[in-house]
N, C-alpha and C positions, 0 to 999 in steps of 0.2 A: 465425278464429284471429288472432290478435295477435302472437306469441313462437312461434318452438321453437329449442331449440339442443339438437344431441348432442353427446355424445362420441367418442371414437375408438372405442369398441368398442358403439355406438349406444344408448350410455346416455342418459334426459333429463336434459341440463343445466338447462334455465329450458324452462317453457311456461306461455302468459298467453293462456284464450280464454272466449269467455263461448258462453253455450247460451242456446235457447229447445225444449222438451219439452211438447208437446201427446198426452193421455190418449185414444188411439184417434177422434182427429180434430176432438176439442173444441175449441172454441173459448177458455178458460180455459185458461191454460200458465203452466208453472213455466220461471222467466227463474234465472240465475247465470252467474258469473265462475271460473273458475280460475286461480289465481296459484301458480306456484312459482318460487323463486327468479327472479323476474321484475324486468326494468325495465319492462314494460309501465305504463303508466297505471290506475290503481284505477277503474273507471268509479262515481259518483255513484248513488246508488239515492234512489226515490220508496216509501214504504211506505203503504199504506192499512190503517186495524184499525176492523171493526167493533165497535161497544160495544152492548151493550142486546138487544134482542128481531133475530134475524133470520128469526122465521114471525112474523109482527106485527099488530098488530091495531089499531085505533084507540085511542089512549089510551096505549097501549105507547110505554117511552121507547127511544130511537135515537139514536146518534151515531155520526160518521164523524169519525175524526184521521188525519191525514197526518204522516209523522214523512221529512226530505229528511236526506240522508248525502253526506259529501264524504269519503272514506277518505283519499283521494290528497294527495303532501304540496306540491298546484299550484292554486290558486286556478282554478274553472270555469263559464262563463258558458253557463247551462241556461236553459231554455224549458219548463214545466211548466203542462200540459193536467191539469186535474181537474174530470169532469163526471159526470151522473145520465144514465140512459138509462133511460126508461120502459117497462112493459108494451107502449105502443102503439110502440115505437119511437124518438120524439119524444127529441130529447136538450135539457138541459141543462149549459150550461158556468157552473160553479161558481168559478172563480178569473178575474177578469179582467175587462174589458167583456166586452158581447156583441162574440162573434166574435173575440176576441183572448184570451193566455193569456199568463198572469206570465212573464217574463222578467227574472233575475237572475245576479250573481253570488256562488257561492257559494265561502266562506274553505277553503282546505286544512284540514283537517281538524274541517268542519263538520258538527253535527248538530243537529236542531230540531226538536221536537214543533210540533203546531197543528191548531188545534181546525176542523174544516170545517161541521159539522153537529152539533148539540145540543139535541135536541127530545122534546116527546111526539108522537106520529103524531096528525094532526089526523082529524077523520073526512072520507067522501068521496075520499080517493085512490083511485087506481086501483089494481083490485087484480091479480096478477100478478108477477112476477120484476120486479124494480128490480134496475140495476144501476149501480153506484159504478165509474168509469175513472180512472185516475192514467197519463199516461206523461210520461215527464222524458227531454226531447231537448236536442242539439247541433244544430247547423246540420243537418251531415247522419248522424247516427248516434241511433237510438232506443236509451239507456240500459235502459232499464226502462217496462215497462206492467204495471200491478196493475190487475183485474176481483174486485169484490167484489158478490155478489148476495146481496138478502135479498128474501122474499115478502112482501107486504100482504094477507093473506085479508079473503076477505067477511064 
């Protein structure tokens, strides 16, 4: 939690907290913010959207956009991890060198589409759940993590 203020008769004045909600132990979780009458800070969000086939087959077209958001009216210097994690486990990181990940600042009240992945599935992937990671940090606070899975059948 970020904010709470009452009132004299324990009414909410301002409360500013954000959530993470995992579906009976899953590993995939819905992340938000609530803001009321808050000065708290708008925290930054990372959005991932699948486009195209996600049961997929070779030849099948596939794309992955990241769309970054700055609500807040204070200019914030984020760290954003956006990577593939195979069937076999084996990760790829998609933004960055190897082993590093973008680091920037983004303007008060920034938004941005961007194109990650725009393909047809080539043949010979592996086939199995693939899965698309996005998390957008600060030094020491995780904003946001988006998990986007789609299959490759045989």
């Amino acid at each position: 939690m970020h904010e709470v203020a009452y009132g004299p008769a324990g009414d909410v004045l301002s409360f500013a907290a954000d959530f993470e909600q995992h579906c009976e132990g899953a590993a995939p979780a819905l992340f938000g913010s609530i803001h009321f009458n808050s000065g708290a800070p708008v925290p930054p969000a990372l959005t991932l959207s699948l486009r195209g086939c996600t049961s997929c087959r070779a030849g099948d077209y596939f794309a992955v956009e990241g769309r970054l958001t700055n609500p807040d009216t204070r200019d914030v210097v984020v760290e954003i991890k956006v990577g593939m994690r195979l069937p076999d486990g084996s990760a790829l990181n998609l933004l960055g060198q190897a082993g590093e990940h973008l680091v920037l600042t983004l303007p008060a009240g920034f938004e941005q589409t961007f194109p990650i992945i725009n393909l047809r599935l080539p043949p010979g992937l592996q086939t199995g759940a693939w899965r698309f990671e996005g998390t957008l940090l600060e030094v020491v606070l995780t904003f946001d993590r988006k998990v986007k899975v789609f299959e490759i059948e045989p």
